[in-house]
C-alpha positions, 0 to 999 in steps of 0.5 A, a space after each residue: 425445505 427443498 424451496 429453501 435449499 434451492 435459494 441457498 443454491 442460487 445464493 452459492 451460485 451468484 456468489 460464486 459468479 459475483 466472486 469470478 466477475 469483479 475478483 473482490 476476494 485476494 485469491 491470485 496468490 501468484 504472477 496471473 496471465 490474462 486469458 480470456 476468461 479474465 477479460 472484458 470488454 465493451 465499447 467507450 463513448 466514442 465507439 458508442 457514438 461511432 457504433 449509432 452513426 453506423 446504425 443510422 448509416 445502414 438504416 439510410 443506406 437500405 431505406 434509399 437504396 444506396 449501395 454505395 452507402 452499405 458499402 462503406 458502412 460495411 467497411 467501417 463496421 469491419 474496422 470497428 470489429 477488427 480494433 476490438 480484436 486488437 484491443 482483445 490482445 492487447 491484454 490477452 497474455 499480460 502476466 501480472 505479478 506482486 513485487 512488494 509492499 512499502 512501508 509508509 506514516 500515517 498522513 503519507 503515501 504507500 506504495 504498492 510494485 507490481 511487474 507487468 510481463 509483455 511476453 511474446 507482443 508489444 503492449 501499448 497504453 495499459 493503465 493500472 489502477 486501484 481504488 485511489 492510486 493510478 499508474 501504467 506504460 507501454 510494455 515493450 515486447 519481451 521486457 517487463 515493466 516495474 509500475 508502482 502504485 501510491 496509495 494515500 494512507 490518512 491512517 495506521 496499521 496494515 493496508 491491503 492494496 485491494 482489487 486491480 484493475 487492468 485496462 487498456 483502450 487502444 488502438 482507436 480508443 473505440 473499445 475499452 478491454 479490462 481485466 481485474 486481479 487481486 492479490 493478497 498484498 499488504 503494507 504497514 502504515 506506521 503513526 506519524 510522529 508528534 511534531 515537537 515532542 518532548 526530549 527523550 526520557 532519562 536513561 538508565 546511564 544516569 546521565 541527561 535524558 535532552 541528550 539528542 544526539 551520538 555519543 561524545 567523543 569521550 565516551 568512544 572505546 573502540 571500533 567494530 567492524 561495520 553491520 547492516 542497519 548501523 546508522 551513518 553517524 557511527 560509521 568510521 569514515 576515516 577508515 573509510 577514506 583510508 581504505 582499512 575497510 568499513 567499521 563502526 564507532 562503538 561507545 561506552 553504554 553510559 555514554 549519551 544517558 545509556 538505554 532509553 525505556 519507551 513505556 507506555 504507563 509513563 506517559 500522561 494519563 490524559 493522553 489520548 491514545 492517538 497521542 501517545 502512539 505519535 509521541 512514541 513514534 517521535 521518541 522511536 526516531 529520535 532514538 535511532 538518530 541518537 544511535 542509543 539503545 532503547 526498549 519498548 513497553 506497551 500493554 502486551 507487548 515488550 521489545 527488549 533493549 536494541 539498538 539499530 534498523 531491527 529494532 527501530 522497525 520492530 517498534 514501529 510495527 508494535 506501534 503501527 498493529 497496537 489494536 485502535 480503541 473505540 470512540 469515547 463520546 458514545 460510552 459518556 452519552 451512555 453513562 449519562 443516560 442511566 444517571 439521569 434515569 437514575 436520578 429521575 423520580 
């Protein structure tokens, strides 16, 4: 017992030190300063290269005597100490802070904001990176620099920007000083739309479900005044123009095939389901062009009927979380298995 304890002691111990080096959990909830417990550094490739050439420098120096020799070594021995304490402040100070995460579709780019304060001193060629995106500046004294980060999304649902890295190699690029933070940063990834899908499905107006676009003129019956998320096709710009102030062209609801029910049980039972998150994304889109209210069913979840950015986000999220299903070819290799063993005599 006591033997054992002491392993899941030094187990604990080394995790804990694993998890303060390399800051592989989201643990820094808000704006981090870089102190000096938060920063590494060691020599690049060519402060390797100058570090050896002194090496071999003072080795000839003492072996013939040469003062002149130790002389200048010692100079540039001092010169490489003093960029590393420079390239020490060049982070030491930083504060780091998340702004926000995008929204992106499956196949694109998502991007990530981060705010680099300079504080009281210059800082100059600071590169932030994360695991597939790189970006950076020099941050002038006193201001803040905004950098975003593009990280390709080849998949849906939530992603987490992951662990930091802060670096920088100035002034000489002898040394290489960097620092890593990891915030609990998340965007959603929404599918990406079939690329020629099928018209939207019928409306409960009765009327013809290819209708694509806004409401005929026939079926205006007034105008609103303007709300934030209303698509442009439906703003007023007459008024606009005139100066009477910003409203919105209100239709009757049967108007262009009324609401539209996005239902998942609809759909083709040989669709994988892949497909019918893509179909749903398009019809979605086409949805919110049309300026036409619709509903979202899936298997345990519903949207009510809506109509606007509110509920075009809402579906896509619905779209974006709906849970991934396991591999098929697995389970058929499986059930053929037990039927030829089955089958066996």
């Amino acid at each position: 017992m006591p033997a054992a304890r002491s392993t899941a002691a030094r187990a604990s111990w080394f995790a804990r030190w694993r998890e303060r080096a390399l800051r592989e959990a989201p643990n820094d909830v808000g704006p981090i300063v870089l102190r000096h417990s938060r920063i590494y550094l060691l020599p690049t490739r060519r402060g390797w290269a100058i570090i050896g050439t002194l090496a071999m420098m003072l080795v000839g120096s003492l072996n013939y005597s040469l003062a002149l020799g130790l002389g200048v070594t010692f100079v540039l021995a001092g010169l490489v100490a003093a960029t590393q304490l420079h390239a020490f402040r060049n982070l030491a100070g930083l504060t780091v802070a998340p702004l926000a995460a995008g929204e992106a579709f499956a196949g694109g780019t998502l991007a990530f904001t981060l705010a680099l304060h300079a504080g009281t001193a210059a800082r100059h060629d600071i590169s932030v990176a994360s695991a597939t995106a790189r970006a950076g500046g020099n941050v002038e004294a006193g201001t803040v620099l905004t950098t975003t980060l593009e990280v390709p999304v080849p998949r849906r649902g939530r992603v987490a920007l992951g662990r930091v890295t802060l670096s920088s190699a100035f002034p000489l690029g002898l040394w290489r000083a960097w620092s890593y933070v990891h915030f609990p940063l998340a965007g959603l990834v929404f599918p990406a739309a079939e690329m020629n899908p099928p018209p939207l499905p019928a409306g409960e107006g009765g009327h013809d479900g290819l209708t694509r676009g806004a409401s005929d003129e026939t079926d205006l019956v007034g105008l609103r005044t303007f709300q934030r998320g209303d698509p442009p096709q439906r703003v007023a710009w007459k008024a606009v123009a005139r100066g009477a102030g910003w409203f919105s062209k209100e239709f009757d609801a049967t108007g262009g095939g009324g609401t539209v029910t996005l239902a998942w049980e609809r759909l083709p039972a040989a669709l994988p389901v892949e497909a019918r998150l893509a179909r749903l994304t398009a019809w979605t889109l086409a949805a919110e062009r049309a300026a036409r209210r619709f509903a979202l069913r899936l298997p345990g979840t519903s949207l009510p009927a809506a109509q606007g950015r509110e509920q075009r986000i809402a579906a896509l999220t619905a779209l974006a979380l709906y849970p991934a299903q396991p591999d098929a070819p697995p389970a058929r290799k499986a059930s053929r298995r037990v039927s030829r063993g089955r089958n066996a005599p």
